[in-house]
C-alpha positions in Angstrom: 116.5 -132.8 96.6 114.5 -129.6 97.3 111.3 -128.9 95.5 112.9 -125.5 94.4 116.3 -127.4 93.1 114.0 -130.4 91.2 112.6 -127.0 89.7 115.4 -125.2 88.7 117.0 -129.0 87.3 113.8 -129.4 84.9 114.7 -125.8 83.5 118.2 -126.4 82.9 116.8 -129.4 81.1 113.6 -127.4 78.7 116.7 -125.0 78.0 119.5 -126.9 78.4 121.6 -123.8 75.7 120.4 -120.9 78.2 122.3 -120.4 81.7 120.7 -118.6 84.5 123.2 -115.5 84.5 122.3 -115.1 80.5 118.6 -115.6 81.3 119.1 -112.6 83.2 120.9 -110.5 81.2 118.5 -111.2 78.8 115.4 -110.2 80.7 117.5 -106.9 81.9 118.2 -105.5 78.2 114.6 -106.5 77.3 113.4 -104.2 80.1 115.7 -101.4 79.2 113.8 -101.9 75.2 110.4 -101.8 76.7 110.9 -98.8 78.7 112.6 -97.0 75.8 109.3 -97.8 73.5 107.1 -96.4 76.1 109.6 -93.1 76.3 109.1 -92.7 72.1 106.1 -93.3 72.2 105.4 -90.7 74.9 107.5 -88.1 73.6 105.7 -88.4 70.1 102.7 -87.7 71.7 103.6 -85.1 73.8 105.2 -83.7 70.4 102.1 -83.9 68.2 99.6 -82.7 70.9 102.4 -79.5 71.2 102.3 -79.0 67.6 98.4 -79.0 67.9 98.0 -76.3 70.4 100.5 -74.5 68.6 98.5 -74.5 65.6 95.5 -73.1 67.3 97.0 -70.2 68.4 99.0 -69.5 65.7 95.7 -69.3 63.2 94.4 -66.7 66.2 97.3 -64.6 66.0 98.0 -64.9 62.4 97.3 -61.3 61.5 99.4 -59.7 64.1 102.0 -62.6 63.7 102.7 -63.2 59.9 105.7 -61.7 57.7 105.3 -58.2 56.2 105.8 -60.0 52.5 102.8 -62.9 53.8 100.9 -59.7 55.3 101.4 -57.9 51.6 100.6 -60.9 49.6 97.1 -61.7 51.6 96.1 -58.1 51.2 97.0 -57.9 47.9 95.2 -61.2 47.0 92.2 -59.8 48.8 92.4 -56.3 47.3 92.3 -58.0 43.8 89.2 -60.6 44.7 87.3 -57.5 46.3 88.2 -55.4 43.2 86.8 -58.1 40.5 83.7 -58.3 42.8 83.1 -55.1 42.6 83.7 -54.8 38.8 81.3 -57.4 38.6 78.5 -55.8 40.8 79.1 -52.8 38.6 78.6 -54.9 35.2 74.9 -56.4 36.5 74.3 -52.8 37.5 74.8 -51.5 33.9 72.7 -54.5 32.5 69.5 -53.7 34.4 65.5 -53.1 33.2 64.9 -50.1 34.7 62.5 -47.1 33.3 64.2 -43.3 33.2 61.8 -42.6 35.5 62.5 -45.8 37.8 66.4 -45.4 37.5 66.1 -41.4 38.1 64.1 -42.0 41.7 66.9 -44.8 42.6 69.8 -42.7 41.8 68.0 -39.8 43.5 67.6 -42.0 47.1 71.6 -42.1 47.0 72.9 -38.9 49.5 76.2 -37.3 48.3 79.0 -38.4 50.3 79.9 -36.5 52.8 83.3 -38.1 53.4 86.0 -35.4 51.9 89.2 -35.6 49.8 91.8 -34.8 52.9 94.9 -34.2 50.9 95.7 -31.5 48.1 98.7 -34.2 46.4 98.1 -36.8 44.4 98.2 -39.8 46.2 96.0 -37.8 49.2 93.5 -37.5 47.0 93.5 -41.3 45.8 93.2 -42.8 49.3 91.2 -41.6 52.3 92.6 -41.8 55.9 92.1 -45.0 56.5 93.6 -46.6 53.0 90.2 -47.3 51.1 90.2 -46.2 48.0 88.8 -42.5 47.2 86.6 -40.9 44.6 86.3 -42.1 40.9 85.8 -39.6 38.3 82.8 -40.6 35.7 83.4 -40.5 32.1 80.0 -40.6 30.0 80.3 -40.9 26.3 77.4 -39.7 24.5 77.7 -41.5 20.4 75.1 -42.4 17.7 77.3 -45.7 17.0 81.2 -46.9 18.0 84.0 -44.6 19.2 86.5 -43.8 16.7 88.5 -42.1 18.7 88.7 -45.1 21.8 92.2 -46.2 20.8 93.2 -42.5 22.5 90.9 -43.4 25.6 92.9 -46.4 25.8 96.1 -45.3 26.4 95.1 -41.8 28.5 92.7 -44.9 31.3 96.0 -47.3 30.9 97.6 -48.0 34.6 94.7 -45.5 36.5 92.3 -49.0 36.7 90.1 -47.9 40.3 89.7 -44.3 39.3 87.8 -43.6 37.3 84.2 -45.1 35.6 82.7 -45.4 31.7 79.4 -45.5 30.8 78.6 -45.1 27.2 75.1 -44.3 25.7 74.5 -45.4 21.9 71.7 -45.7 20.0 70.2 -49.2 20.8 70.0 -50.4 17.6 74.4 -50.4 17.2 75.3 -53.8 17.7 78.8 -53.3 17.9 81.1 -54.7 20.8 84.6 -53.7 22.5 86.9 -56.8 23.0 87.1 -58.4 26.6 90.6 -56.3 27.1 89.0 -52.7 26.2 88.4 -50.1 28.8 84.8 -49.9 27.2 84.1 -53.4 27.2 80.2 -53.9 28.5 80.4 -50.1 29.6 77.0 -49.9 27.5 74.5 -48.7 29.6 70.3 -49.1 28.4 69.7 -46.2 26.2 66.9 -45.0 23.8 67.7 -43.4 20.0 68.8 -39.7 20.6 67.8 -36.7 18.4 69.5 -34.1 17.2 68.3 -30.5 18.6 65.1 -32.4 20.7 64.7 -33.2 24.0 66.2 -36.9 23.9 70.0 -35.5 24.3 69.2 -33.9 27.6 67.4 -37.4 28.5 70.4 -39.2 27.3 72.4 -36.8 29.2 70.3 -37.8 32.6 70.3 -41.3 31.8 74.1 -41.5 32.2 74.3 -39.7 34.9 71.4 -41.2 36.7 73.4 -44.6 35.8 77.1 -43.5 36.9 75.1 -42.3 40.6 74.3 -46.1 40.8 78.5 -46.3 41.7 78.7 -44.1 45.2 82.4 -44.1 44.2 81.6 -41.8 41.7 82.1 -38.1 42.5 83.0 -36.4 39.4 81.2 -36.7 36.4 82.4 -35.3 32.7 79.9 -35.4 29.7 82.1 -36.2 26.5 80.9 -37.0 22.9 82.3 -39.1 20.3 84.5 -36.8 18.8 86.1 -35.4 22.3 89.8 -36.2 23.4 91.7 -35.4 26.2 94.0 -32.4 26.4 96.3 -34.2 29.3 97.5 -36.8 31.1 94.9 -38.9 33.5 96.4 -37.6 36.8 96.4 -34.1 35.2 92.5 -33.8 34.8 92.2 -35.9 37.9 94.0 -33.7 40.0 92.0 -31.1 38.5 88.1 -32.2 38.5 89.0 -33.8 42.4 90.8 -30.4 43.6 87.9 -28.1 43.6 84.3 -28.2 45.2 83.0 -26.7 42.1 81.4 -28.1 38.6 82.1 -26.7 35.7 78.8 -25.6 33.4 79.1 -22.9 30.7 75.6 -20.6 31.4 76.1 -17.1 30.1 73.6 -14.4 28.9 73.3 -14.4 25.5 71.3 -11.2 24.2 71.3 -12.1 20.4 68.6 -14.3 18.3 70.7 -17.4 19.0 70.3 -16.8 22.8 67.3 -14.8 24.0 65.7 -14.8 21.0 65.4 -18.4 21.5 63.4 -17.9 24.9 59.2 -18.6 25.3 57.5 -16.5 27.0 55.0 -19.0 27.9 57.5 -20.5 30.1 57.0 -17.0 32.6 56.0 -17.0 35.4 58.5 -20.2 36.1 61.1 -19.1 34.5 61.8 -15.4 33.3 63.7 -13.7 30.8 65.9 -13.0 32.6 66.7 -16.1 34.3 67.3 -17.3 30.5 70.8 -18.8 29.6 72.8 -20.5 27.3 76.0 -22.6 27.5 78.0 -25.5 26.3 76.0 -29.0 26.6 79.4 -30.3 27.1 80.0 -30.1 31.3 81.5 -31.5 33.9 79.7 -31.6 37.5 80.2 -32.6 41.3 77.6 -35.6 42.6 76.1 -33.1 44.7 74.5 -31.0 41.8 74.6 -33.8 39.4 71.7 -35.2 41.9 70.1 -32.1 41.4 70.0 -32.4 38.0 68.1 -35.7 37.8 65.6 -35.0 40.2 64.2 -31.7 38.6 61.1 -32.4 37.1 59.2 -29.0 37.3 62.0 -27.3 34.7 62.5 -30.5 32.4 58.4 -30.1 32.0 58.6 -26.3 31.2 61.0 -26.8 28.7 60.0 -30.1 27.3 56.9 -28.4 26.4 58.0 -25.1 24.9 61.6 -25.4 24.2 61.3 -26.6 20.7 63.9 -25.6 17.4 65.0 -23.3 17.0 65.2 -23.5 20.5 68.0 -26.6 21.9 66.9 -27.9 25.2 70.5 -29.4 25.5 72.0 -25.8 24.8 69.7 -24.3 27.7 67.9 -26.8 30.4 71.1 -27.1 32.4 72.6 -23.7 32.3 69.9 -21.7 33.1 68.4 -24.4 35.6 71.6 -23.9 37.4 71.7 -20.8 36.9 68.3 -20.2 38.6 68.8 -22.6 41.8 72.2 -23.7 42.2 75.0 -20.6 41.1 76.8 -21.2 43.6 77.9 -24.4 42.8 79.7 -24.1 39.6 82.2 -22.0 38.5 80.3 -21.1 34.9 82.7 -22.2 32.8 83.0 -25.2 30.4 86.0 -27.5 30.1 85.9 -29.3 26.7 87.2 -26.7 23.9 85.2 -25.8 20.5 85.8 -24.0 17.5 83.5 -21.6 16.5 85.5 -19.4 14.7 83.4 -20.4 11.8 79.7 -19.2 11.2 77.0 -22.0 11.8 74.9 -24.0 13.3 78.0 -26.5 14.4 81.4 -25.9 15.7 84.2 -26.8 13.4 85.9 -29.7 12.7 89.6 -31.6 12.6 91.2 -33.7 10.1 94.6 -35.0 10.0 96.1 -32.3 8.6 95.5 -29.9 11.4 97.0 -32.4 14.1 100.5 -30.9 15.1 102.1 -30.0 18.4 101.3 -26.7 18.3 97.6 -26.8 17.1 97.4 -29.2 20.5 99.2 -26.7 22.7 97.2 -23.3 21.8 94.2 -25.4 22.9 96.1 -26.0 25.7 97.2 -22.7 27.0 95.0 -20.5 25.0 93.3 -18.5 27.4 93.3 -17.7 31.3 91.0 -18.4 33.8 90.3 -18.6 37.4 91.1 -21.7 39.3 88.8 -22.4 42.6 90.7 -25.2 45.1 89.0 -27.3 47.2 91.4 -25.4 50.0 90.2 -22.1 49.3 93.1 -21.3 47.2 92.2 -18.8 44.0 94.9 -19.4 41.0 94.9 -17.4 37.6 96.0 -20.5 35.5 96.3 -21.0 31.6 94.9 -24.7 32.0 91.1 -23.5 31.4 90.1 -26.7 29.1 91.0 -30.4 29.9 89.1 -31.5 26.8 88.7 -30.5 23.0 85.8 -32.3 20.6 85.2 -32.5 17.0 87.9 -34.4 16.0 87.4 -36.8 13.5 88.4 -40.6 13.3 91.6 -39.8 11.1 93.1 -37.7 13.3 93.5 -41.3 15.6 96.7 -41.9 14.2 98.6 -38.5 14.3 97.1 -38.3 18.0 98.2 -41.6 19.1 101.5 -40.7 17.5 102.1 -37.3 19.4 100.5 -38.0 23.0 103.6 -38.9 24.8 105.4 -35.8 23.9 102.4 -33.5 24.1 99.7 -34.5 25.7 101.6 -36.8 28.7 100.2 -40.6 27.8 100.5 -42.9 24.9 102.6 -45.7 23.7 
């Protein structure tokens, strides 16, 4: 016997249940399991390192790639975070330490935009070329304590959130607070105690303006007391204030002892006679001159000095200062309504009583004026006042309940 044959003998014996042609069948199909292992296994990581690279480019191209809902959702989500930011920014603004004289020189290093309003619609106005948002219009309340009248403010900001801006100066010592949900919540900006008939309301007056310049989103700016309310809808006076290049500042020549009577002739050579004028303390003004007004300090001195009661530096600083350097700019009318159909030193007041629809609407349309668009356009138009004042806290109620029908806004 063969050495190869005594071999394959003492196999047969070790496996005595195994036969050579099933030995090899075995080791065939084990071959065929091996080599289909190492294919799965291949393939997976052929797959995974695909899915990688994949990946990678994907997260490259994702902006020029993704859905138009995914693309709508990002931006809004992003639109929203940049929009509390700001809000924020704007809120540590309000709560800073600065002197007038310290917060006058900042807001007077701020240029005027020179980026323009390219559209005469609505939404044109609203939104710039390129989709960032356009010019706020500032709203500066001027109290001695709370608002009465905020539950109208309310509903005339409600849905216009980006717009528009509120500062409110108070007497320090007022410790009252708007909830978290109100408009006017921790629109408080540092102010001093305010005077009647002395040169403290024009200081309030260019403290909240220096303040609202702080915001370079801010291109209108309207000065409203406690007792003012709005004579139409928010997109109504928006459209209005945004649509022209001009401010709007009462400064008239008044020849009578309540006017030129009230004038120092120790303020000539400065300021002369006849440069002397009067006008509403109530205004409404562009960036451009409301810059102006905070960095005068020659004429604030004159009058600070000799303007004294009789004589109201809030009545005549501002008109005849622009009526002396900067005529041009305005269109020398007020837009917040008085009463002074009765004699005194005050214009008169509303109560409930007077509130009705058609008390609201010869405000409204009680006059004609001249109307000067931003595109050059000159329109005779009966909508000469945007805002009324005196109006006491009781008249809340009968306002609230005939806005929507009259005025445009309300619940």
């Amino acid at each position: 016997m063969s050495i190869s044959d005594h071999k394959s003998k003492k196999e047969e014996e070790q496996y005595p249940m195994i036969t050579k042609p099933l030995r090899l069948i075995l080791l065939q199909k084990g071959s065929y399991v091996l080599s289909s292992l190492f294919f799965v296994f291949g393939f997976s990581v052929g797959l995974f390192l695909c899915l990688q690279l994949k990946a990678v480019h994907m997260s490259t191209t994702a902006t020029q790639r993704q859905p138009l809902w995914s693309t709508l959702l990002f931006n809004h989500t992003v639109h929203t975070t940049e929009m509390d930011i700001k809000q924020e920014l704007q809120l540590q603004v309000l709560q800073h330490n600065m002197s007038d004289q310290e917060l006058f020189t900042k807001a007077s290093s701020l240029s005027s935009p020179t980026s323009s309003l390219s559209s005469s619609s609505w939404l044109g106005r609203r939104h710039n070329n390129d989709g960032k948002m356009a010019v706020k219009v500032a709203f500066m309340f001027m109290t001695g304590g709370r608002l009465p009248l905020a539950g109208l403010w309310e509903k005339f900001f409600e849905g216009h959130e980006g717009f528009y801006s509120i500062y409110v100066h108070t007497n320090p010592s007022f410790q009252d607070s708007f909830p978290e949900t109100s408009v006017f919540y921790s629109r408080r900006i540092p102010s001093q105690p305010v005077y009647w008939g002395t040169s403290s309301m024009v200081d309030a007056e260019k403290r909240l303006l220096a303040n609202a310049l702080l915001d370079e989103s801010n291109q209108r700016f309207v000065l409203l007391s406690d007792s003012c309310i709005p004579l139409y809808n928010f997109t109504t006076i928006y459209d209005y204030l945004t649509g022209t290049n001009l401010s709007f500042i009462g400064s008239f020549d008044d020849p009578r002892k309540s006017g030129r009577g009230r004038y120092n002739h120790t303020m000539y050579p400065h300021i002369n006679i006849t440069h002397w004028r009067k006008g509403s303390q109530w205004f409404e003004t562009t960036r451009e001159l409301a810059l102006h007004i905070i960095e005068d300090t020659v004429y604030y001195k004159i009058f600070d000095q000799h303007c004294k009661p009789p004589c109201y530096m809030d009545e005549h600083y501002i008109p005849t200062l622009v009526h002396m350097l900067h005529g041009e700019m305005s269109a020398n009318r007020t837009l917040t309504w008085v009463d002074w159909s009765k004699a005194g030193p005050h214009p008169g007041r509303f109560i409930w009583p007077d509130i009705t629809d058609e008390f609201l609407n010869r405000i409204r349309f009680k006059e004609e004026c001249v109307y000067f668009g931003r595109d050059g356009a000159n329109v005779t138009t009966s909508k000469c006042f945007l805002f009324a004042r005196k109006f006491t806290a009781e008249t809340l109620e009968p306002l609230l309940r005939i806005s929507p029908l009259v005025l445009g806004f309300g619940p």
